[in-house]
N, C-alpha and C positions, 0 to 999 in steps of 0.2 A: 583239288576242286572236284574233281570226278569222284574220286570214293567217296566226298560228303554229299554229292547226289546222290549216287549211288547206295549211300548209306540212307538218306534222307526217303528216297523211295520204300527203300525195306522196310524201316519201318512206319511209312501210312498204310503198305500193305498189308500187313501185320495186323495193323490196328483194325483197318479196313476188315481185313476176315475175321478177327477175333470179333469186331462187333456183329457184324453177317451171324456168327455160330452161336453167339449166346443171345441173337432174339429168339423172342418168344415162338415156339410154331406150333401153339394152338391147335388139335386137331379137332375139324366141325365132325358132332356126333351127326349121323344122318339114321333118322329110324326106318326100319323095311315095313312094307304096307300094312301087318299084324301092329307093330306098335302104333303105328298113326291112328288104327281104330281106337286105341284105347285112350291115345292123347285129345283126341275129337270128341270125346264124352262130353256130355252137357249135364246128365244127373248124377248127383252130388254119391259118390260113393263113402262110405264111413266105417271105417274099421279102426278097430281097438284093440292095441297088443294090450297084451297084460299077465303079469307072472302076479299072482296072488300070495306066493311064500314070501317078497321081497315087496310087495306092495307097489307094485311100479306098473304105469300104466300110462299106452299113450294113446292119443286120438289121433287121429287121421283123417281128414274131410278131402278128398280127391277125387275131383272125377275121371274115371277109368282106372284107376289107382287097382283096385279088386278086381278089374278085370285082368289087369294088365299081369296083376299076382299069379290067378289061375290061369293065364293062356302063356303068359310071354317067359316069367323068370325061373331059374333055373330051380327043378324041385328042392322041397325039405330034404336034408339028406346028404343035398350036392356039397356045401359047404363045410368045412368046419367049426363048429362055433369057436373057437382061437381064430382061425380066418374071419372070421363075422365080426366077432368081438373089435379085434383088430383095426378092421376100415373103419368099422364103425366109430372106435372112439378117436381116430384121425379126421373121419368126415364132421363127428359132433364137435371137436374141437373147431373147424374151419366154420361151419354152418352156425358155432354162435359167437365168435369173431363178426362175423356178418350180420349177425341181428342186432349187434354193438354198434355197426360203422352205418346207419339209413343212409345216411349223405352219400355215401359210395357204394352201396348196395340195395339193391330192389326193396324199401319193406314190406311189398304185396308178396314179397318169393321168401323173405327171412323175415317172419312174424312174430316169433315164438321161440322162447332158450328154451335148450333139448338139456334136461337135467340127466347126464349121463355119467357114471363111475367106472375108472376101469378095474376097479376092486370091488366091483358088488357083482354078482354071479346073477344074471338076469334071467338067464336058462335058453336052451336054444331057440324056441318058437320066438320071445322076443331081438332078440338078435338077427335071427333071417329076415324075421317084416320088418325091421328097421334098418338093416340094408338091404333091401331090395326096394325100400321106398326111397331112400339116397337113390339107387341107383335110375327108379323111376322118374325122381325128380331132376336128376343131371339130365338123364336124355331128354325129357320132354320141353324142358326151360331152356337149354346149352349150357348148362352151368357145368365148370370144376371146382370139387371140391377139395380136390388134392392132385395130388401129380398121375394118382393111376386115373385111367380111362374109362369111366365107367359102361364098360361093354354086358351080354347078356352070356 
């Protein structure tokens, strides 16, 4: 009788911690006072990647979005375009998963399928502005896009 308590303990506790470790823990992005200026824009900022060899071309309507580019993220240069490439077409995957699901996702934050290849060479300028605006848009909404954090 003792050891099937004692068994019976083990494992709720078990259970107990296994379900503890694999909740979710979420971490809140929290922006430092430079990015809140940029997220407190009211006019409409507009910028436009675009690689003309490949035809591809996207819009962007953001306010603080350009600001946020020139003051807050990290220079041209900093990343690799394999690194760019990369998040990027894990975040376009997730972000148009999301413009699929309205019912479960925002459709004022997921409007629009992001037509993206990861076998079309888009050249680096479009790749840095299109992630650095994932990354603009995680922090200023709290969205995740994927399991990395999107930090500066």
């Amino acid at each position: 009788m003792k050891k099937s308590i004692v068994g019976f303990v083990a494992f709720f506790t078990i259970v107990f911690l296994s379900s503890i470790s694999c909740s979710s823990n979420k971490a809140l992005i929290i922006p430092n006072d430079e990015e809140q200026i940029a997220f407190n824009q009211t006019k409409g900022d507009t910028i436009t990647i675009a690689n003309e060899e490949v035809e591809y071309e996207i819009i962007i309507i953001e306010p603080g979005y350009n600001y946020w580019l020139q003051s807050i993220a990290k220079p041209e240069g900093y990343y690799s375009q394999q690194f760019l490439e990369n998040r990027n077409n894990i975040w376009v995957i997730e972000w148009n998963q999301r413009v699929n699901q309205p019912q479960r996702f925002d459709p004022n934050l997921y409007e629009l399928m992001i037509n993206y290849s990861p076998h079309i060479d888009y050249g680096y300028d479009v790749n840095y502005k299109l992630y650095n605006y994932f990354i603009y848009f995680q922090r200023k909404y709290n969205q995740r896009l994927g399991t990395f954090l999107p930090r500066i």
